[in-house]
N, C-alpha and C positions, 0 to 999 in steps of 0.2 A: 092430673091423674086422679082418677075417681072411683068409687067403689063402685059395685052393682047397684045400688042404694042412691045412687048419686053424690055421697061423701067425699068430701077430698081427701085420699089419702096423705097421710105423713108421710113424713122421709123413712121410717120402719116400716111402712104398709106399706111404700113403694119395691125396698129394698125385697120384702116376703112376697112381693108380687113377682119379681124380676127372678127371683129364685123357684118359684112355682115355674116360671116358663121355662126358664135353663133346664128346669129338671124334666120336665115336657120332654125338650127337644134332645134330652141327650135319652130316653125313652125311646122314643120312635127312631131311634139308632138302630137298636136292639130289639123295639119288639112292635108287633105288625100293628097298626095303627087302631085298628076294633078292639084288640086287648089291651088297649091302656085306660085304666080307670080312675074314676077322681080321687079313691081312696088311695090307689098307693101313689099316687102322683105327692099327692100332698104328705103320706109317709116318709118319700125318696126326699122332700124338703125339709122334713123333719117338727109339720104343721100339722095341722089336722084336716078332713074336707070341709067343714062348715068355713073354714079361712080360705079354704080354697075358691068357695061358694061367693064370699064378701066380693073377689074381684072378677072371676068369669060366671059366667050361668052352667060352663059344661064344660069339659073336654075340647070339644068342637070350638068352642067358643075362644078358648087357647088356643088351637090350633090358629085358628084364621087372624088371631093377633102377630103369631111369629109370620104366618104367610104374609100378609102385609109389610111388617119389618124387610122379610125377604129378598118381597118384588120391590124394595124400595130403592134398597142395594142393586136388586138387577137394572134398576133403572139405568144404574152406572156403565154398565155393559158399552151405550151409546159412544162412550166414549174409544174406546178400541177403534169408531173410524171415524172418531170427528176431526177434518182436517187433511184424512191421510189420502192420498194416492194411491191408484191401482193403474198405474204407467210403468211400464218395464219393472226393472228389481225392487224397485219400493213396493208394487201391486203384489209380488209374492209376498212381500215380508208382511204387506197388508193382512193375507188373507192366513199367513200361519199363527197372524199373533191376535187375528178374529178367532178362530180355531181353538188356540191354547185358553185363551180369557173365557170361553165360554163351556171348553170342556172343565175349566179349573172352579169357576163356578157352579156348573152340577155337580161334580163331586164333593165339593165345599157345603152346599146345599144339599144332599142327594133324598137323607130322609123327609126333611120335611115339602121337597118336590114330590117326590114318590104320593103322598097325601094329598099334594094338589093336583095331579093327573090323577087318582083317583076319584077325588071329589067331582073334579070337570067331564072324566067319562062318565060319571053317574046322571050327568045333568044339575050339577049343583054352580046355580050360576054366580054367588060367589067365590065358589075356588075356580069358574072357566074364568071371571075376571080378572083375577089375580094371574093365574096363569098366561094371557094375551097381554097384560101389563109388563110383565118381561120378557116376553117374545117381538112387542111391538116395541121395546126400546132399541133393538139390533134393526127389527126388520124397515122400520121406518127409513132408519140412515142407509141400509141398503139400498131401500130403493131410490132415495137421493141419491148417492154412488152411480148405482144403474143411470139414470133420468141423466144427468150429469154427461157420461161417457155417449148416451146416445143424442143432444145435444153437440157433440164434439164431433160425431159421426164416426164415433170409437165402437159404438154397438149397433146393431140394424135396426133400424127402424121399424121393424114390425114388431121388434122385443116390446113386451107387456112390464115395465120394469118393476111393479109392484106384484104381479106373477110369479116372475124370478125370484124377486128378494122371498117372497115367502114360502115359498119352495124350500129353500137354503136355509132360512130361519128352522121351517118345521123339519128338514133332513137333520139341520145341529141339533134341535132338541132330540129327535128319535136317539140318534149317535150317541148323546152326549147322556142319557139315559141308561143305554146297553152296553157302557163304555166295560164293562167285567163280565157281559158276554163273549165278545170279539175274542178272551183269548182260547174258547171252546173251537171258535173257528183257526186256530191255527198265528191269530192276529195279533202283536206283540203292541202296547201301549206305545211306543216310541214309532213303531209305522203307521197307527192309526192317523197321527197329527198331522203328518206331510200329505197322506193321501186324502184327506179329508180336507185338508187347507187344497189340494188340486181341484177339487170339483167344484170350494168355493170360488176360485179362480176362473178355473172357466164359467160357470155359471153367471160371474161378476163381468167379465170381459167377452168372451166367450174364443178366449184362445189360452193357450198351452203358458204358462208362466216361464219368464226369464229371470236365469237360477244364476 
């Protein structure tokens, strides 16, 4: 671990680094992402900004530290379907418990994603990297799943299965996004999961799940 300077930080200038980001990230909770600034960043730490300065150059420059931490975690995502079945009642339980991992992970994440689709619809192509880093840990294994099933001649042949998969990838992130809009439309969090776990399903097989 090193400073701006290229020093190595101590175990204190670790721990006042780890505390500058915590306080970051519980910031952009609360407040829109252009109004956070170095000075009360490093206030809410109870440091000053030239200490703030010793380990990032900016704001931005924290931010894209915890985004990395992030997409590193999401990496983990893969797992939800390394292994599993999409054949009869396993394939639904497959694709409810694809659903809950990934809406449970944006919400867990929400502010500092909110920052990286910003950053990525700006054109900023280190937060679009960051963002396809945890998008392609799901979508990858999808499309293995898909490839897999139409191999088996479980899926048509003419399916594009890396098409599909990312389809399905980019529908869960939009969803898993606007998950506290849905209840404007009338849309209760506990029917969001099952109807949204059905389209991963058919999408994945391309028939109706056995419940």
């Amino acid at each position: 671990m090193r400073t701006v300077d290229g020093r190595v930080a101590g175990r204190r200038g670790q721990a006042t680094r780890q505390k500058l980001l915590d306080c970051l990230s519980e910031m952009l909770s609360s407040s829109p992402y252009r109004d956070v600034k170095v000075i009360d960043v490093a206030r809410k730490a109870g440091t000053s900004p030239a200490t703030f300065y010793q380990y990032f150059p900016d704001v931005e420059g924290a931010v894209l530290e915890i985004a990395e931490h992030m997409a590193t975690e999401g990496a983990g995502l893969t797992e939800l379907l390394e292994g599993r079945s999409w054949a009869g009642k396993s394939g639904w339980q497959t694709a409810q418990e694809l659903v809950d991992g990934f809406l449970e992970f944006w919400r867990r994440n929400d502010a500092i994603l909110r920052v990286i689709d910003l950053g990525a619809a700006e054109g900023d192509k280190r937060f679009y990297k960051i963002r396809m880093k945890i998008l392609n840990s799901v979508n990858g294994s999808l499309t293995e799943s898909i490839t897999e099933l139409q191999t088996k001649g479980r899926v048509d042949k003419d399916v594009n299965p890396a098409a599909i998969a990312g389809s399905l990838v980019t529908m869960l992130a939009s969803v898993a996004a606007h998950q506290k809009g849905f209840s404007s439309w009338g849309v209760k969090q506990a029917e969001l999961k099952p109807n949204l776990a059905l389209l991963v399903h058919l999408g994945v097989t391309g028939k109706k799940p056995s419940r």
